[in-house]
N, C-alpha and C positions, 0 to 999 in steps of 0.2 A: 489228854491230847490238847496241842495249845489251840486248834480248831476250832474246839467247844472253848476254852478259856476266854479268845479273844471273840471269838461272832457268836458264841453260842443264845448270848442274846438276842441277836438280830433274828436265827432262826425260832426261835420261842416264839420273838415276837408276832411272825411273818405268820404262824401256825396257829396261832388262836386266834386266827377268823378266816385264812384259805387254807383248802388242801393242797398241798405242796406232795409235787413230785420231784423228785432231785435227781442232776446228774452230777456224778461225781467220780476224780480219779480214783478213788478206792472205797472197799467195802463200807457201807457205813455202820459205823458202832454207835455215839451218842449220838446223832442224829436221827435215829429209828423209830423212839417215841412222835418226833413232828413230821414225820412224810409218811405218805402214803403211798410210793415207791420211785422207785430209781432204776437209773441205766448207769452201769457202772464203764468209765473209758477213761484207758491207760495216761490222756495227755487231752484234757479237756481243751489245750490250747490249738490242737487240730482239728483247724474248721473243718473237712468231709467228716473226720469221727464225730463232731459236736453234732454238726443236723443230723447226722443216721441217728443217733442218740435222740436230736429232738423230734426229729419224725414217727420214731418209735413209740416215742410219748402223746407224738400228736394224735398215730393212729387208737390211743389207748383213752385218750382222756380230751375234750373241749377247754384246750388250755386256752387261758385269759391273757397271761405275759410271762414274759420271762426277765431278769432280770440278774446280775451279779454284786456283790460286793469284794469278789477278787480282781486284784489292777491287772494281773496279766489275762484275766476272759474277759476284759473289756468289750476290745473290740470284736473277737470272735464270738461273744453274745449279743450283739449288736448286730452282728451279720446272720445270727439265727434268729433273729424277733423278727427282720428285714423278709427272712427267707421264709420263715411259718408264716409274715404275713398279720406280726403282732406288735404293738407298741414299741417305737425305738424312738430317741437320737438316734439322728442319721451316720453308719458307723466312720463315715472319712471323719465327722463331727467329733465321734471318740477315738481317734487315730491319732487327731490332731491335739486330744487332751496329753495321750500317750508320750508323742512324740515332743519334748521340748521346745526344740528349736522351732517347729511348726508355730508352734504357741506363741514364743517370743515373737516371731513374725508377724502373727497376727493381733497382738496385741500395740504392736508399734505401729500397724496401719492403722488400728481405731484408737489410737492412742492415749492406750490405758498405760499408767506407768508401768514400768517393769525395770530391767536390768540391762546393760548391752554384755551381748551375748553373742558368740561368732563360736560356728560349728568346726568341728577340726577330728583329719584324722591320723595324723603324724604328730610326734614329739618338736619337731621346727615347727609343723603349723602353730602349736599350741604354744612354744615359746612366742613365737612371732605377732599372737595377737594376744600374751600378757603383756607385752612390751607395749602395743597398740592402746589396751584396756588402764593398764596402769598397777601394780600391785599396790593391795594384796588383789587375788582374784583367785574365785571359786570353781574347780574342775568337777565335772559331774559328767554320769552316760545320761543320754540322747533320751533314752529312753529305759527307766526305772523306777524304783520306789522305793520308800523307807530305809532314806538316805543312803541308801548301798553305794559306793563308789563315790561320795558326796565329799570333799576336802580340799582345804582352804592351803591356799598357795601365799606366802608373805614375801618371797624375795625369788630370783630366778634360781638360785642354785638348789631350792625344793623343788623346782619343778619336773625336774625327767622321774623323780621315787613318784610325783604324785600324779602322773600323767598315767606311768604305768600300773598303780595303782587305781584311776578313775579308766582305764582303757580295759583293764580285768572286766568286771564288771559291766560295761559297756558291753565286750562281747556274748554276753548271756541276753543282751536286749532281744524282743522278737518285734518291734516296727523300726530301734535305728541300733545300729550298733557304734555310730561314733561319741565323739565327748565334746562337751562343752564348754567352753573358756567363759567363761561370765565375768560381771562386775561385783565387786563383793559387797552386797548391801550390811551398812552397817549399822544397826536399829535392836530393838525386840522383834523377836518372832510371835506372827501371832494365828490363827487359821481362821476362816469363815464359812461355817454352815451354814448351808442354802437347800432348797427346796426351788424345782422348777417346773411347773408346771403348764403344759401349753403355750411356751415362750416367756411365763409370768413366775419370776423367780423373789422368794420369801427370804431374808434372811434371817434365820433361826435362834441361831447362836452363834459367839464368836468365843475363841477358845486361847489361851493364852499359854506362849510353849515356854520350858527350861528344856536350855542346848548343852552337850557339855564344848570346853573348853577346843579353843582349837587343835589341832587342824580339822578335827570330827564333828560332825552334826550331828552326833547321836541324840535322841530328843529323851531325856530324865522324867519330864514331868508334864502336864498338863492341867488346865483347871478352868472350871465352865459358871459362870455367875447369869444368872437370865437377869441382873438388873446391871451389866458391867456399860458403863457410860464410853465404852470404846467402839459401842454396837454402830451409833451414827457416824463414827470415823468413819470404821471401814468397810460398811454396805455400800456406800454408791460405788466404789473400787472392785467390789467382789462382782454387784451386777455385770459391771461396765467389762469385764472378763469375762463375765458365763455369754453378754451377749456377743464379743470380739467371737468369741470360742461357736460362737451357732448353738449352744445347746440350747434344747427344747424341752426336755422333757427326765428328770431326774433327780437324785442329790449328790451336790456336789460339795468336793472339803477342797479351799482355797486358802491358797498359802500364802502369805504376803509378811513384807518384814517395814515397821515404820520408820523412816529416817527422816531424822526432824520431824518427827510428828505426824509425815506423810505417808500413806501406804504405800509399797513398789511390790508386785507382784513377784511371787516365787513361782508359782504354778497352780494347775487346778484340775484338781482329779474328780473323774466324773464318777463317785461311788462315795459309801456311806466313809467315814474318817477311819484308822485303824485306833491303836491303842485305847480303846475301850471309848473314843471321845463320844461315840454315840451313844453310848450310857450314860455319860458325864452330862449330858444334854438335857435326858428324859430324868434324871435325879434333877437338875435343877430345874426344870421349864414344863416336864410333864409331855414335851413332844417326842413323837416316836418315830424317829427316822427310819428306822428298816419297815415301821410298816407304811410309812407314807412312802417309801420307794417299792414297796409291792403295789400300794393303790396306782401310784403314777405307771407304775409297767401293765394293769390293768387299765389304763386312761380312764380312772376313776379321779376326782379328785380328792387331794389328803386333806383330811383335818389337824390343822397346824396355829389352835389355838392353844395358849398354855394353859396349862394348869395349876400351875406352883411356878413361883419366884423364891427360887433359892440358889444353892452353889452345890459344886463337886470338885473333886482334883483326884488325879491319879496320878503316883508316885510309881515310876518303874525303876525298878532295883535292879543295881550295877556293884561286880564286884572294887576294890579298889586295884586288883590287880590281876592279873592272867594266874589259872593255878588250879590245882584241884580245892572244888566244895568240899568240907571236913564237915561242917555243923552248920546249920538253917535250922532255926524254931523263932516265934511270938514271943518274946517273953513277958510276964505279966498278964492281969486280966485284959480283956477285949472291951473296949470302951463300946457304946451304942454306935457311934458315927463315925466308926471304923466299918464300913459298909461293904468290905469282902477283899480280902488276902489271897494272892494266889501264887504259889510257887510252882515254878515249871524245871528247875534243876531239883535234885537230888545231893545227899552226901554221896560223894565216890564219883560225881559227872567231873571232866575237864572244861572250864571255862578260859574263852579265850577273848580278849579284847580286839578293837579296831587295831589299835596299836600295835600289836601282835601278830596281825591279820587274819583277825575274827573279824564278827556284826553281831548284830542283836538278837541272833538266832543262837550264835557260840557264848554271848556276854551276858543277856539278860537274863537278871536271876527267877525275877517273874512282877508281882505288880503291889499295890494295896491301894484302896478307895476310899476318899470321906467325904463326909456329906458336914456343910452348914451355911449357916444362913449366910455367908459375905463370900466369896472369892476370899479374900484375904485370909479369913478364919477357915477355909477349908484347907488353905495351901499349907498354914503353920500347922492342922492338927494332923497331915501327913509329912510332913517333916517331922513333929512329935511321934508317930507311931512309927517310923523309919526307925528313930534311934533307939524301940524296943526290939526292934530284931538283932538277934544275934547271928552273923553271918562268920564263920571264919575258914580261909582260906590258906591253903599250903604251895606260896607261890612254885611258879614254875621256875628254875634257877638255869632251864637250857635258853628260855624266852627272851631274846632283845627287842627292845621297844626302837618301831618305826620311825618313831615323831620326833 
């Protein structure tokens, strides 16, 4: 289940020192060994079903906090910490992480850099303020995640495919369903792990992304060094966001892209980072973010010293084209610091690209991890173990590409 493949750390980690009771939309399978029970609800995003659920829990057990790592219970676990009466950010506080354009606003009153950005909900809005902005410029929903509906606009006559494509997506938002016209920052991508405690936010680690090619953001790769000299870049840029943003109390993954060497805010999600980055973190630095964001939803404070200076990268594997999986295997021995491989298709799955219009639930084939002492040396020896897999694909030949 990619459930356990992609957080099943975070709940390990959260389980070996609290009892954990869960709620969740469906039965739980590998998650059984670490809780000690659940309230199971069809659509955990519906706040009346969430409190019946956490009341249930309340009436059963002296719960401490509550907390998430999924971006869509953000807010509606935020309005149950609120309603039991137990450690939050305040939920408009994580409404407003949700909500983009909220964000944008309020990072140009405390005038943190960022992007210009103007909200639109017609195909003329949205031409009308690339025109304003200047191509290229990047269309995104209001409100979402992991790049879904995320693509780069270079001249006006892409824009009506890419509006109706960032509008799809849009509509499945549950705090905004319109899109975004932004400025297209044009830099590396990088994120910033933080830690906030009591208004006093840590910066952890900073994590450094591969995008692929345009018009798609889809993100390839990542890679975490606890000694990467970018750390002092872009800390006071990450603070100066968590505090534009009101949070108080949590971890948050910040997104920001350097141009000219400067940071300019992408966004800032109030939860642990997805693709494995919070592992990526505890393999180089020894801190443990899922449990320091159990300690903070207990209003305990984390212990967020390191432990080890070293590196990680994780390489997430992408077909070269839309098409049925034939063959996936390792070939070759397993080196030491190939530190865990994970495939989540199959021979005989249909994979479908952005292109195609798939994402990275249709595209990605699944992950692999390494460990060494530099950032540099971790990023090549997952490139090196990439080109042991054998991946082959039987393109789709009914499939026209979007782009």
């Amino acid at each position: 289940m990619e459930a356990e493949a992609y957080r099943g750390y975070c709940l390990e980690s959260v389980a070996a020192v609290y009892d954990v009771v869960l709620i969740t939309g469906e039965e739980p399978s590998w998650e059984v060994p670490y809780i000690r029970d659940c309230v199971v609800v069809p659509d955990p995003a519906d706040q009346a079903a969430l409190l019946a659920a956490g009341r249930t829990l309340a009436d059963r057990y002296d719960l401490a906090g509550v907390f998430t790592w999924t971006e869509w219970y953000l807010v509606p676990v935020a309005c149950l910490a609120r309603q039991l009466g137990l450690p939050t950010t305040a939920p408009e506080v994580v409404q407003a992480c949700r909500n983009k354009a909220t964000a944008r606003s309020l990072f140009a009153r405390h005038g943190v850099p960022s992007a210009v950005s103007v909200s639109v909900r017609t195909r003329q809005e949205a031409e009308a303020a690339a025109e304003r902005i200047g191509y290229p410029v990047v269309l995104k929903p209001a409100s979402h995640a992991a790049s879904i509906g995320v693509i780069r606009v270079d001249k006006r006559e892409q824009l009506t495919a890419a509006y109706e494509f960032a509008a799809r997506a849009a509509g499945r938002g549950l705090e905004s369903t319109s899109v975004l016209v932004e400025e297209y920052l044009d830099g590396p991508e990088v994120s910033v792990e933080c830690v906030t405690y009591r208004g006093q936010t840590t910066v952890v680690a900073v994590t450094r992304k591969t995008v692929s090619a345009p018009p798609f953001f889809e993100e390839l790769a990542h890679s975490v060094d606890a000694a990467d000299p970018l750390l002092d870049v872009v800390a006071p840029a990450a603070r100066a966001a968590i505090r534009a943003l009101g949070i108080s109390d949590g971890v948050s993954h910040v997104e920001m892209r350097l141009v000219d060497g400067r940071p300019r805010l992408v966004e800032v999600n109030g939860r642990i980072a997805g693709d494995m980055i919070g592992h990526l973190v505890h393999c180089a630095t020894g801190i443990d973010l899922p449990r320091a964001a159990a300690d903070i939803a207990c209003d305990r404070a984390p212990d967020l010293t390191p432990t080890r200076s070293s590196a990680a990268a994780i390489h997430l594997l992408y077909p070269e084209t839309s098409g049925t999986l034939t063959e996936l295997r390792f070939d070759g021995a397993r080196p030491p610091w190939l530190e865990r491989i994970h495939f989540q298709h199959r021979p005989g799955d249909q994979l479908l690209l952005p292109a195609d219009g798939g994402d990275m639930f249709t595209a990605r084939i699944g992950y692999l991890i390494t460990t060494a002492p530099t950032g540099d040396l971790a990023r090549a020896r997952a490139e090196q173990a990439a080109r042991s897999l054998i991946v082959q694909i039987n393109p789709a030949a009914d499939m026209v590409s979007a782009a």
